[in-house]
N, C-alpha and C positions, 0 to 999 in steps of 0.2 A: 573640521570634518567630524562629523557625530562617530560616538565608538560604533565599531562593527561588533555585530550579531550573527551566528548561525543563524537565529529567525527573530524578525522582530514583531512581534504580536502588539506590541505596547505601541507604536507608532500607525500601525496596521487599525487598531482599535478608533485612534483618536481622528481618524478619519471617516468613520463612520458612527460614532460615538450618539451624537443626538439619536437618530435611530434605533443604536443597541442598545442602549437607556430606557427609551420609550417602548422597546418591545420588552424589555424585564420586567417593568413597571405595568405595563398591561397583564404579565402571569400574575404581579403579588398580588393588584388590585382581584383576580380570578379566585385568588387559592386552590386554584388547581395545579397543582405541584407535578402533581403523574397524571398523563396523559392528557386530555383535555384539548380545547381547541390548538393549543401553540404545537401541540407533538401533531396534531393530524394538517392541519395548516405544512408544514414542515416534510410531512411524510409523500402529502400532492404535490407540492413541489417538487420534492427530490426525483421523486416518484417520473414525473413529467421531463423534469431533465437527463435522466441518466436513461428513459425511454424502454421502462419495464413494465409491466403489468403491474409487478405486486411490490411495493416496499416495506419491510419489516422494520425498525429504528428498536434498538438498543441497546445497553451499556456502556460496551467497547468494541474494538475491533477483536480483540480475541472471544469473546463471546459470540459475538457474530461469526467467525467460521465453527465452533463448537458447536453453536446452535445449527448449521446447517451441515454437520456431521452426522448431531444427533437426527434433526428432522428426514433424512436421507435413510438413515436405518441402517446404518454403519456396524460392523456386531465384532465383540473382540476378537483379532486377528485376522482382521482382513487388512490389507495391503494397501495405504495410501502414498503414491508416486510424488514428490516433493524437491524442490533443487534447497542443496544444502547451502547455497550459498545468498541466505535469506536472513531474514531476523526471527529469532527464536519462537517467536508467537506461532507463527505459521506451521511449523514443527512440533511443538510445546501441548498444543492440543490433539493432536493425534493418537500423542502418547498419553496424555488424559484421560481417554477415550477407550486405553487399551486397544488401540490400533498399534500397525506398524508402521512407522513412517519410513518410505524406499526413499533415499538419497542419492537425486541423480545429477549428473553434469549440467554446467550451463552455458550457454554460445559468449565467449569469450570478448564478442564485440559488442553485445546489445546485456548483458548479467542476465540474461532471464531464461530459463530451463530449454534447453532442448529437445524436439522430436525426436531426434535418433536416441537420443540416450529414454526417453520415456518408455518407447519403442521397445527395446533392448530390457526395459525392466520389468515388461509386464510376466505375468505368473497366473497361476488358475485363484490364485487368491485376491490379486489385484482388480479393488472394486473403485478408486480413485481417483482421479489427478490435482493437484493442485500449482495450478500454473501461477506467479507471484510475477505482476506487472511492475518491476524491481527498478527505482527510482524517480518513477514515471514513464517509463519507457515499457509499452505492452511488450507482453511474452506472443509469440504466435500461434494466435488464437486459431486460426483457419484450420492451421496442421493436427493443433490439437485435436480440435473439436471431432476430425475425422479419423483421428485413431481412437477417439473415447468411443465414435459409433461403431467402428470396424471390432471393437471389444467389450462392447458395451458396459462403458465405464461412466460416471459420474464425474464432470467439472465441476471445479468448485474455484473461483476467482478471486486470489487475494488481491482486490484492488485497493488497499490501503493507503498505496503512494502513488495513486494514479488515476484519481479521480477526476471527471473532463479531461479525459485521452478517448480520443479518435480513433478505431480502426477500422481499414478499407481492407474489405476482399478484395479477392479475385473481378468478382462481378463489378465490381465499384462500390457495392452495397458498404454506408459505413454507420458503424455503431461506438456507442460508449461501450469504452471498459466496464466492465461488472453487468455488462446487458449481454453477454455472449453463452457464459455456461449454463450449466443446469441453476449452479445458484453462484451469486456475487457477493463480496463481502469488503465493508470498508471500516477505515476508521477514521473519529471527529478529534483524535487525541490534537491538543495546540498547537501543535508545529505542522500539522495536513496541511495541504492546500486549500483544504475545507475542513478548519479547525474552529472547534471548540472553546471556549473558554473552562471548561473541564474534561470531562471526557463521554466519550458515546461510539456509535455504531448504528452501521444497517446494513442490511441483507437484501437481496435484487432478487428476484426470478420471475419467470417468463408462466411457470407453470401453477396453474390453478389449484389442485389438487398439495403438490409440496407449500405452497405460501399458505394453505391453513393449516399443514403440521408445522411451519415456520411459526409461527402464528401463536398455536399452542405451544411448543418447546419453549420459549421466549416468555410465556407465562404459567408456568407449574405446569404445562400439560392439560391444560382446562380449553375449552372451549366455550362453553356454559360455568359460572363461576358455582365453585366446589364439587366439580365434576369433573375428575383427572383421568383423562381420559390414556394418556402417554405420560410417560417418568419425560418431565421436566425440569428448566431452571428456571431461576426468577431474574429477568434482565432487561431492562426500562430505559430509554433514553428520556428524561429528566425536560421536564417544560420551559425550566427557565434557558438550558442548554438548547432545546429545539428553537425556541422564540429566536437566539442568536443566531443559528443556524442560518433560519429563513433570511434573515438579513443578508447573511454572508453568499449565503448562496446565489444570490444575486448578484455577486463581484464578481464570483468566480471565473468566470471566462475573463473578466479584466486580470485578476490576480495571477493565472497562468500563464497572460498574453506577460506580463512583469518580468516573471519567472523563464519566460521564453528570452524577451529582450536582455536580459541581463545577463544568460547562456550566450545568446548571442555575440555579446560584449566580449564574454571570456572565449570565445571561439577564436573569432577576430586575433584579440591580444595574444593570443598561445600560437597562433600560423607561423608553423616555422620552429619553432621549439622544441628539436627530437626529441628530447627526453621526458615529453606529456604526449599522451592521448586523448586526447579530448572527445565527450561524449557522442556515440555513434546512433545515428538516427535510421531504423529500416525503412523502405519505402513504404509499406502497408502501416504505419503507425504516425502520429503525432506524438511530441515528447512535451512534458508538461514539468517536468525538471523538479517534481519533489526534494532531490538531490543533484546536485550538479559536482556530478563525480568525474577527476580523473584518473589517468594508469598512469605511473611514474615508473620510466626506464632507465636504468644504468644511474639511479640513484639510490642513497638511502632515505626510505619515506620517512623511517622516522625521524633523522636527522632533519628533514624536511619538515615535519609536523614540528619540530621543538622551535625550528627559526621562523616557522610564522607565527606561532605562540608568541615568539621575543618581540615581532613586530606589529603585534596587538592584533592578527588574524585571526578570528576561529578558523577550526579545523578538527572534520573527526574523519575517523577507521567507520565506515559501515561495511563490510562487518569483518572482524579482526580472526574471530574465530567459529569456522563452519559448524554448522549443525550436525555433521558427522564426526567433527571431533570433539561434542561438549560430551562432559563427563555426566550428564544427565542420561545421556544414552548409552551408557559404557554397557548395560545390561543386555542389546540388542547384541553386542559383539561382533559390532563391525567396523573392528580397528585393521580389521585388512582391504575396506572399504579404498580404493583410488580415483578420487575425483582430480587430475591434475590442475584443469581450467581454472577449478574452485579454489584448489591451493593458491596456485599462483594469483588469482583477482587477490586473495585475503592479501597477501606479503603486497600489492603492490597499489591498490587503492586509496584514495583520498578525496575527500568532501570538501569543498569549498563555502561560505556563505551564500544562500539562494532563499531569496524571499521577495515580498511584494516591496521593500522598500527601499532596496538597495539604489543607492544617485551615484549615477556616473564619477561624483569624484572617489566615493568607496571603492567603484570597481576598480577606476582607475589606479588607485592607491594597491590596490590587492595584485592585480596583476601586475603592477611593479616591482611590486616589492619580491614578487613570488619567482621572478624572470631572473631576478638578481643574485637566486640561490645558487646558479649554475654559471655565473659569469666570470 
């Protein structure tokens, strides 16, 4: 049996190899390093798949919501609505920004922020939302979308771990993740679904007018070069990274359908095992399993995490400790802050291996050995 991986990229690669070869070797033969045909090439692509109007591409994922904080006209102390129980990026830039990031509950079954608690948080200040499509599994968008208009608020989609997810309305109408807000935001770091072999980003929107302050923000502010027209950054997704890109982009729907089958796998094996929960699917969503996370009950996780360590498992905590209790935000002073839901996922969560390459004897191996903890 080949060692297990959290992600294996190295494997992933050499199946598509002659191709990402020959698309790198077409940027160096170019020397166009920034921008050039491989980033616009890359940009219609994505652009076409995730079924937006305008696609922005660059650096990282955390630039890509900054920039579309900044391009929105964000101003310090206004109110950004956010579920604490995310990875720090999401969070991180708000307070950047000199915003306030609001820390709210998230639905217990699906990790991803709730309406009622969004609801409950809004203020005359609250210009915001940032819904986090947490694991691959959409937050819902519907509900959202119709409390941003009943208040007229700004969406802004972190879909970093949920890129090719599905959502169906009400209507039946169904859309990509990151094509629903005001603006979308992903990232190409190497362990995505749609990863990189360094690091990048892009940004989604529907609206004409925000995608050229997206546009500008993303490059000093200029529209016209040496005409700054807005206080910008400088943030590039990289040609020889886009060239890979377009490759992979191509898999994608293969590479999630992996990521499905192999949740599947672990579905299957765990029926029957009160002391796991296994990942919950809502009816309006697709899961595309970024993370194939479960709840462990009437266990210790981490006693749990040290004996698949022993058994050569990976295994991690996403995420071990809330956004409302990192000591980065001690300044907001909201240590009398109670998110319970949030508490309890951190003490009880756990990641398994989930990637494009995993063969039924790994899984098979994994969920044995993991069944045995409690026998």
């Amino acid at each position: 049996m080949r060692a297990l991986q959290m992600v294996d990229t190295k494997n992933q690669y050499l199946k598509i190899k002659e191709e990402v070869d020959a698309s790198i070797q077409e940027v160096l033969d170019s020397a166009a390093y920034i921008g050039g045909k491989a980033v616009q090439n890359f940009s219609t692509a994505l652009n076409s798949y995730i079924g937006c109007k305008h696609t922005i591409t660059c650096a990282n994922g955390t630039d890509a919501l900054q920039i579309a904080m900044m391009a929105l006209g964000l101003k310090p102390g206004d109110e950004v609505i956010t579920p604490s129980f995310t990875y720090i990026a999401t969070t991180e830039v708000v307070a950047l920004l000199n915003l306030k990031p609001v820390f709210v509950e998230v639905d217990a079954k699906t990790f991803c922020i709730s309406p009622d608690a969004i609801r409950k948080a809004i203020t005359p200040k609250t210009k915001a939302i940032v819904p986090v499509h947490l694991y691959g599994h959409a937050a819902p968008m519907e509900e959202i979308m119709a409390i941003a208009k009943e208040f007229n608020l700004f969406v802004i989609e972190d879909n970093a771990q949920a890129i090719g997810c599905d959502y169906t309305f009400s209507d039946g109408t169904v859309k990509k993740t990151g094509s629903i807000g005001h603006v979308g935001c992903t990232s190409f770091y190497p362990s995505k679904n749609l990863g990189a072999y360094g690091d990048g980003g892009a940004i989604f929107t529907n609206d004409d007018v925000l995608a050229e302050r997206l546009r500008m923000t993303a490059n000093h502010g200029q529209k016209v070069r040496y005409l700054h027209d807005l206080v910008g950054c400088n943030s590039r997704l990289d040609a020889i990274q886009a060239a890979i890109l377009n490759v992979k982009l191509k898999q994608l729907d293969h590479y999630n359908g992996a990521r499905q089958k192999a949740a599947a796998f672990y579905n299957k094996a765990f029926e029957g095992i009160s002391w796991l929960t296994t990942p919950y699917v809502a009816e309006y969503t697709t899961h595309v399993y970024h993370q194939y996370t479960l709840i462990v009950n009437g266990v210790n996780r981490d006693e749990l995490s040290t004996y698949l360590t022993s058994k050569g498992i990976p295994n991690m905590i996403y995420y071990p400790v809330p956004g409302h209790k990192q000591k980065m935000f001690e300044y907001l002073g909201i240590d009398s802050v109670e998110l319970p839901v949030t508490d309890w996922l951190t003490e009880r969560v756990i990641s398994l291996p989930i990637h494009t390459e995993l063969d039924n004897e790994q899984l098979s191996y994994i969920t044995t050995e993991l069944v045995k903890f409690k026998k």
